[in-house]
MINU-913569 format. One record per residue (C-alpha): x, y, z. Coordinates in steps of 0.25 Angstrom, whole numbers, padded with zeros to 4 digits, always signed. Example, Ala and Ser with C-alpha at 12.3 -4.5 7.8 and 13.67 -1.06 7.14 Angstrom:
+0049-0018+0031;+0055-0004+0029;
REM end
This chain:
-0039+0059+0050;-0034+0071+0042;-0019+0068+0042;-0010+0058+0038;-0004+0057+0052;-0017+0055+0058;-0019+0043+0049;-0005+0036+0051;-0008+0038+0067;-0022+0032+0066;-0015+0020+0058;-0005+0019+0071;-0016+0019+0080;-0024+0009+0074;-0014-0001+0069;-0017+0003+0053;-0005+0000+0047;-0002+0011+0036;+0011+0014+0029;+0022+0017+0034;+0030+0033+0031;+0040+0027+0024;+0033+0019+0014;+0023+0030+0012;+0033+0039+0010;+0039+0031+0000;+0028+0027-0006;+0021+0041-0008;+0037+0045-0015;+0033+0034-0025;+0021+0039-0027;+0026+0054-0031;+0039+0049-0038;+0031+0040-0048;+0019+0049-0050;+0009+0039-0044;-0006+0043-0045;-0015+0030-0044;-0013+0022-0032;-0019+0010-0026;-0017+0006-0012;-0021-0009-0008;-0024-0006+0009;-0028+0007+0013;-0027+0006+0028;-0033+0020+0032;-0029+0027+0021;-0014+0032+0024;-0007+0029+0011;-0018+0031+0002;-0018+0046+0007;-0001+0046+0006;-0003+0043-0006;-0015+0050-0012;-0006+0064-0005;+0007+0060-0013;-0001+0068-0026;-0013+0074-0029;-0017+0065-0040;-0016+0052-0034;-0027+0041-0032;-0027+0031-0022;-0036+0019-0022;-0033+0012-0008;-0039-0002-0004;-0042-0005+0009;-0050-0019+0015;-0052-0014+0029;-0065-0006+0029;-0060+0002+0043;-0049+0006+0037;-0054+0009+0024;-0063+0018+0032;-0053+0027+0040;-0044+0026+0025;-0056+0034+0019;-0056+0044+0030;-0040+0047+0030;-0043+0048+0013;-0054+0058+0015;-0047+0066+0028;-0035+0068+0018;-0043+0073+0007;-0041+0062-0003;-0055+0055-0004;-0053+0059-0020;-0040+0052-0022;-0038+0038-0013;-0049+0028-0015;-0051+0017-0004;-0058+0004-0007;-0061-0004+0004;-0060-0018-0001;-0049-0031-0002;-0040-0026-0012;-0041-0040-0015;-0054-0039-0022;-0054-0026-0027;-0054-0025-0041;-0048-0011-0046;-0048-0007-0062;-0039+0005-0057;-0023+0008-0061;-0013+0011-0050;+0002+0017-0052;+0004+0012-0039;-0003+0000-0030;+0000+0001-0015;+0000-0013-0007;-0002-0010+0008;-0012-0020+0013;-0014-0034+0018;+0002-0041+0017;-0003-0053+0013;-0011-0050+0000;+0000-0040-0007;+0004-0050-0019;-0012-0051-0018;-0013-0035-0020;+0000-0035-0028;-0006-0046-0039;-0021-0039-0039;-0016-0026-0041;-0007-0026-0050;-0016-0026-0062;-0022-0012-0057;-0006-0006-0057;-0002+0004-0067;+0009-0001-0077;+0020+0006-0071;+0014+0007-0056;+0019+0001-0044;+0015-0008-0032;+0019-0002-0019;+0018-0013-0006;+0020-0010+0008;+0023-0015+0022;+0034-0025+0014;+0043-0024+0026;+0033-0025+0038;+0040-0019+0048;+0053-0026+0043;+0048-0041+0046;+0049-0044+0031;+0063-0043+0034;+0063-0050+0046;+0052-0059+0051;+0057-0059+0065;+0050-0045+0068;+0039-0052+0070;+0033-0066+0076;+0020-0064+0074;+0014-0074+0065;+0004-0065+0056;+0014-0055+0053;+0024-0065+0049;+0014-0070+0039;+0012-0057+0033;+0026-0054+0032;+0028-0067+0025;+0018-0061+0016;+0024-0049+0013;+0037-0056+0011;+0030-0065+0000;+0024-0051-0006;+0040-0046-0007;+0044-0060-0014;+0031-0057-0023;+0038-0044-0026;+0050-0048-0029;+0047-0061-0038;+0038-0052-0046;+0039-0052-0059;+0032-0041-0063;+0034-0031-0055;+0047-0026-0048;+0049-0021-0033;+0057-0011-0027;+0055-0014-0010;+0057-0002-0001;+0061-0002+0015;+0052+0011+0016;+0039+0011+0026;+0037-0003+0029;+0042-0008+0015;+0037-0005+0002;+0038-0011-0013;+0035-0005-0025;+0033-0013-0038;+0033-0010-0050;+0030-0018-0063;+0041-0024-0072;+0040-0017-0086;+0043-0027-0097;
REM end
């Protein structure tokens, strides 16, 4: 796969969910506007927003975490078809269990729903003082909102899971969250400076 179209239309054709434009978008703004170089990036999927990011500037590092070894696999391709073997590092492993030493300016949560104050409390000791945690899929498809859009019982488990994760957010008190209606929503959060 050499482009990034070809990578968002083999994630349509084989159910991989990926980001959606908006929230990439905004994302990848956030990036330029607050000159972030080290990233880390808890569910790689096939690489998609590891490689948006990576693009944003030439002297950013990704480390990207994936547990699905197939997907890992086709993410190491997309990294190497774009050139960017040298800059995105993907681990296959439960981000769970990973222990990192590294510092990020900015840690990206885009993997299993239900574990994101899991990620969220792992992490936050590897985020640089004045770094931000970016979480996504905080709307799923608007049935946070409105648990009505759907009746199926697994899905309305997860979003009661993601509900609990925005209630984390906002009860926090050490870090403050802004929540955006781009992509399929997005939080960043940022620590409180005493």
């Amino acid at each position: 796969m050499n482009s990034i179209s070809d990578i968002k239309l083999y994630a349509a054709k084989n159910s991989i969910p990926i980001m959606r434009d908006g929230g990439v978008e905004f994302i990848c703004q956030y990036i330029k506007e607050h000159n972030i170089k080290h990233i880390l990036e808890i569910g790689t999927a096939i690489g998609f927003s590891a490689i948006e990011f990576a693009r944003v500037a030439p002297d950013i590092t990704v480390t990207t975490i994936e547990l699905d070894i197939d997907r890992h696999i086709r993410a190491l391709q997309n990294i190497h078809d774009s050139g960017l073997d040298n800059r995105i590092k993907a681990i296959n492993a439960d981000a769970l269990q990973l222990e990192l030493d590294d510092t990020f300016d900015m840690i990206f949560i885009d993997a299993a729903k239900g574990q994101y104050i899991n990620f969220f409390e792992k992490y936050k000791s590897n985020l640089a003082p004045d770094g931000v945690f970016i979480s996504d899929n905080l709307s799923f498809h608007g049935m946070v909102k409105d648990l009505t859009l759907t009746h199926n019982y697994s899905t309305i488990k997860l979003v009661k899971k993601i509900r609990r994760y925005i209630k984390f957010l906002e009860d926090n008190k050490e870090f403050s969250t802004a929540f955006y209606d781009c992509g399929d929503g997005v939080s960043v959060s940022k620590r409180i400076s005493n």
